[in-house]
C-alpha positions in Angstrom: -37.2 -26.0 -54.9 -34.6 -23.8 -56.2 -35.5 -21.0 -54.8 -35.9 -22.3 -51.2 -31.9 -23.9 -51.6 -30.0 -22.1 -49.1 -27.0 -20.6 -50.6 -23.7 -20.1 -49.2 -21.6 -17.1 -49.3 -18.7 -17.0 -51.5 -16.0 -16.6 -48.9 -13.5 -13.6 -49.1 -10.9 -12.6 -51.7 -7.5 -14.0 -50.3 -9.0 -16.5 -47.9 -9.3 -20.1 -47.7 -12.6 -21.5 -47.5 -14.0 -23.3 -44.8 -11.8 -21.5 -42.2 -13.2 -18.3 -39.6 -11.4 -15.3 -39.8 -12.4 -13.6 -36.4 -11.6 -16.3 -33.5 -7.9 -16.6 -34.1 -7.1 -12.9 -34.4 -9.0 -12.0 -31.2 -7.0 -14.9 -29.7 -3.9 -13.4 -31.2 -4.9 -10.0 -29.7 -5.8 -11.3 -26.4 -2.3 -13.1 -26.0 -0.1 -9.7 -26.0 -2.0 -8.4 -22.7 -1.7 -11.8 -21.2 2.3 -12.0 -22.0 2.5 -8.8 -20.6 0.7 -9.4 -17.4 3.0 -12.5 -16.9 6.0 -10.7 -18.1 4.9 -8.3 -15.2 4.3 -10.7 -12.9 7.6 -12.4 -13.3 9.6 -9.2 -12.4 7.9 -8.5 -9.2 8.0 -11.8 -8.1 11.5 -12.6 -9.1 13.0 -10.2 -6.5 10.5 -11.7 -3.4 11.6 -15.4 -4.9 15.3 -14.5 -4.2 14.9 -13.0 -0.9 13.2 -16.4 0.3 15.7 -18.2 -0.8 18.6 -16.5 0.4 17.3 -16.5 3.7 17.6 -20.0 3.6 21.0 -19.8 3.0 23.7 -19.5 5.9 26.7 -17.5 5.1 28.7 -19.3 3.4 26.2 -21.0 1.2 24.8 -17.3 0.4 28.0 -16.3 -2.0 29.0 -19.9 -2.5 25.9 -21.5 -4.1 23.3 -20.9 -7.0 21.2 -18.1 -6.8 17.9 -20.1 -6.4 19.0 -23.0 -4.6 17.4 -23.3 -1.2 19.8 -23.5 1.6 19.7 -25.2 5.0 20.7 -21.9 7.1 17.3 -20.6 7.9 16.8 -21.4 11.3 20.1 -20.7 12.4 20.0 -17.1 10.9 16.5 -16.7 12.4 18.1 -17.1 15.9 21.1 -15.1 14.8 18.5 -12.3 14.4 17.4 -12.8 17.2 20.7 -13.0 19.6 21.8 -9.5 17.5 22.3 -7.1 19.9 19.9 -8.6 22.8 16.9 -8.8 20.0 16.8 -5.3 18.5 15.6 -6.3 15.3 12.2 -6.7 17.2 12.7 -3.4 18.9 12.8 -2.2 15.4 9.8 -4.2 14.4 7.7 -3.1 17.2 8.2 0.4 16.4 7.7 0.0 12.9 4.1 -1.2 13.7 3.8 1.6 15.7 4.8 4.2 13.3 2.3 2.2 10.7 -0.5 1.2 12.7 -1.0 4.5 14.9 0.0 6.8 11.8 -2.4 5.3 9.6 -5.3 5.6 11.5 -4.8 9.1 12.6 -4.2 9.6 8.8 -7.6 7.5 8.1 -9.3 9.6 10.6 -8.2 12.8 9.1 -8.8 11.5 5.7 -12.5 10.7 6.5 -13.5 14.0 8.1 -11.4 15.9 5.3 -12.7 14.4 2.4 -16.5 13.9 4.0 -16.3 18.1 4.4 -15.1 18.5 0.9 -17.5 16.2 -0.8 -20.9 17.7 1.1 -20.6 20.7 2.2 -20.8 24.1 -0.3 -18.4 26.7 1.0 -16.2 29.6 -0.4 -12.8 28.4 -1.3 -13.7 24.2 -1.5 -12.4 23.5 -5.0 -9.5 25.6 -4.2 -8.7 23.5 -1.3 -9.2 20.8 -2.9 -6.9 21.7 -5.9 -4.4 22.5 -3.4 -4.7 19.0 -2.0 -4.2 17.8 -6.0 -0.8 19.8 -5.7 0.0 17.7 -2.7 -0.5 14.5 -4.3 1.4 15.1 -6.9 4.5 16.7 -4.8 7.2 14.1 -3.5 7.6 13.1 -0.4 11.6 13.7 -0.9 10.7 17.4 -1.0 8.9 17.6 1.8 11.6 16.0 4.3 13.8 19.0 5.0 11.5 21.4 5.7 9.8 18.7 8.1 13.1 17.9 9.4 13.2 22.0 9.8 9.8 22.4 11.5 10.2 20.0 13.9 13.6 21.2 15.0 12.0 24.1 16.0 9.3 22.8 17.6 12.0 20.4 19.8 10.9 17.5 18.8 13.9 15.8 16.5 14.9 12.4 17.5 11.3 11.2 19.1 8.5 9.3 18.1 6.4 12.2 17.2 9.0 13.6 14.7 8.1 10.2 12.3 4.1 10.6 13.5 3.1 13.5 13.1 4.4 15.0 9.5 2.4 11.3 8.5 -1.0 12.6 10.0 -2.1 14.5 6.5 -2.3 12.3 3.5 -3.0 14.4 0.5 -3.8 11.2 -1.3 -5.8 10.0 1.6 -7.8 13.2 1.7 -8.3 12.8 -1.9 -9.2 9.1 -2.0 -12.0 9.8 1.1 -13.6 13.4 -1.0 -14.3 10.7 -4.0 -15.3 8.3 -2.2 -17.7 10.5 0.1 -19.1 12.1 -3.1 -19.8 8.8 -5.0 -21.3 7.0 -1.6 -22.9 9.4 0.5 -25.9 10.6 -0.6 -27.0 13.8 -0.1 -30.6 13.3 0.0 -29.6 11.2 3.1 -27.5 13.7 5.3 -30.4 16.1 4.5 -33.1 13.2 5.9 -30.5 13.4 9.2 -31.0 17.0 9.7 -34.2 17.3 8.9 -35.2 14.9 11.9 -32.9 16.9 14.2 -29.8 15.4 14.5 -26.5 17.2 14.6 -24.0 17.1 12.1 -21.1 14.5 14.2 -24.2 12.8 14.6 -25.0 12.2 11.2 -20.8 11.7 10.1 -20.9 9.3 12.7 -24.1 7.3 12.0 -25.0 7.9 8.5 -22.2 8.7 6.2 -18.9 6.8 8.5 -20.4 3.4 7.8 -21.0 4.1 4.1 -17.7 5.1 3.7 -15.8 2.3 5.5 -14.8 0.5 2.3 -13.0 3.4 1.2 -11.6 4.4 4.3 -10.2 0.7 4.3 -8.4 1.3 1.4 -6.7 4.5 2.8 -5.8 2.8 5.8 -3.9 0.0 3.6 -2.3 2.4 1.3 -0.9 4.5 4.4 -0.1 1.6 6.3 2.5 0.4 3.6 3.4 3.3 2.8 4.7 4.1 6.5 5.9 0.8 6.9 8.5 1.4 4.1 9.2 4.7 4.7 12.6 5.4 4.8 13.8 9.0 3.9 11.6 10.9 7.2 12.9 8.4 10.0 16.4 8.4 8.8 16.3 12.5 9.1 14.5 13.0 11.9 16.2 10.1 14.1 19.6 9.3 15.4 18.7 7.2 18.8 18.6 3.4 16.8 16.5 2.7 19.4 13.6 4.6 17.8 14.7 3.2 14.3 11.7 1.4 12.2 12.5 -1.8 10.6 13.5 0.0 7.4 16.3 2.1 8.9 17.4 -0.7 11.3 17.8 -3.1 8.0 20.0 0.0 6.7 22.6 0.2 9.6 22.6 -3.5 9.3 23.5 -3.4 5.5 25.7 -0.8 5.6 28.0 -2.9 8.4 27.8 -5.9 6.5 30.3 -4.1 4.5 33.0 -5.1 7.3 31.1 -8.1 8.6 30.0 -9.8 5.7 28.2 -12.3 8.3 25.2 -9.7 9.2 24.1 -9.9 5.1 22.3 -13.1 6.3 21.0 -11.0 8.9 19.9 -8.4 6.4 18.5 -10.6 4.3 16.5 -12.8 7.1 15.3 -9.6 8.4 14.3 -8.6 5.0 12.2 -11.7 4.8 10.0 -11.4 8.2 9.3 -7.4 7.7 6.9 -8.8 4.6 5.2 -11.6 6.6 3.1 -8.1 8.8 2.1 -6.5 5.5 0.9 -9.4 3.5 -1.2 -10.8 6.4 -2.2 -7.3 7.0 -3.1 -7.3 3.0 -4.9 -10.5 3.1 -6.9 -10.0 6.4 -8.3 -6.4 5.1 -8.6 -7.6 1.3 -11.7 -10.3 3.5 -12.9 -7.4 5.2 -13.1 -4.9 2.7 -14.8 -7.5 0.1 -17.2 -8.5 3.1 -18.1 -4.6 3.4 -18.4 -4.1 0.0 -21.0 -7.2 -0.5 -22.6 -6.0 2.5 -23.1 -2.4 1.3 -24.6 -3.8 -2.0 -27.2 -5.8 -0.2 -27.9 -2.9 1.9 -28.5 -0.4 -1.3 
């Protein structure tokens, strides 16, 4: 009987018995990245909280009150927007989403027939293209705006539409984003299957590899997208009609008279408010479709 008494081990040196040693210290260790995720959280929300807020707040309640106490100004500043110089803050809108939507997919476009080249086809000089494309992402954007400004000066073409369009076309990140992508979801045993049965190569871009890469060419389109839509620097260089101003630049000229007429800050920060509402439903409608795609593609392999 003795020898079939199961014995228990003697716990550890320095340790109360009874008690388990490994739960509470992964708990422990798993709190730090959890603080720090909230701690994150907190001071990107924080901003977008205050901004809501204070667009509920008419002028006098905006320097008057406390910071995060809601207002009762909101709809009168939403109509003060809109009375502001015969509705130009929609003007400004409307090229904004121009400047994003039609920027962003001629950048997706050239993003997808860039990278698809660079991932399958074998030809002198690819990975120094590429690494030149490496350069480009890591160059920024602030560097780039005079000489843009420069070369379209030349060309004639300051202080139009094209002048924010087309230095916006190439997306070294884009490009970069789309080789991966191509590489990790375009087989090549596949394009070869399309040429082997004859067809040509737009064919088989079009057919074969465009649909396979559709999730990652979402993503591109989202990242340029916002990326355009916040742009700054390149529209206020390249226009001076505020006609042609994006939302950004237009919420600048606005800010920088509320310095004399402290009643447009409402304005600004009203303005500030609606430019969001495009890019999170933008965010949420592609987040479904690219999930969708994704689950789809999965099912398909």
């Amino acid at each position: 009987m003795s020898s079939l008494a199961v014995r228990k081990a003697a716990p550890a040196a320095g340790t109360t018995p009874g008690t388990a040693q490994g739960p509470p210290l992964r708990r422990r260790i798993a709190f730090v990245p959890t603080v720090t995720l909230l701690i994150g959280a907190l001071y990107c929300l924080l901003p977008v909280a205050w901004v809501v807020i204070a667009a509920t707040k008419s002028g006098s309640e905006l320097f008057s009150t406390f910071t995060f106490l809601p207002g009762t100004g909101f709809t009168e500043n939403v109509r003060d927007l809109n009375a502001y110089r015969d509705g130009v803050y929609w003007k400004w809108m409307g090229n904004s989403a121009l400047y994003a939507g039609l920027g962003a997919l001629l950048s997706t476009a050239v993003s997808a027939f860039s990278g698809y080249a660079l991932a399958i086809y074998r030809f002198r000089g690819r990975e120094a293209v590429f690494n030149i494309l490496l350069a480009g992402v890591l160059m920024p954007p602030v560097i780039l705006a005079i000489p843009q400004y420069l070369l379209m000066a030349k060309a004639d073409l300051t202080d139009s539409y094209a002048s924010v369009l087309l230095p916006l076309v190439l997306s070294p990140y884009g490009v970069y984003l789309a080789r991966i992508y191509s590489a990790a979801a375009v087989p090549t045993d596949v394009v070869e299957a399309g040429r082997m049965d004859g067809a040509s190569e737009l064919r088989i871009f079009t057919r074969i590899a465009l649909p396979m890469m559709v999730p990652g060419l979402v993503t591109v389109f989202l990242f340029q997208f916002v990326a355009v839509w916040n742009n700054f620097l390149l529209p206020y260089i390249m226009l001076s009609d505020d006609e042609k101003f994006p939302i950004t630049l237009g919420l600048f000229t606005l800010l920088e008279q509320g310095s004399n007429t402290p009643a447009l800050y409402t304005l600004v920060i009203t303005g500030a408010l609606l430019a969001v509402i495009p890019l999170v439903a933008l965010f949420l409608v592609i987040q479904r479709f690219w999930s969708l795609d994704l689950l789809s593609g999965a099912v398909k392999s």
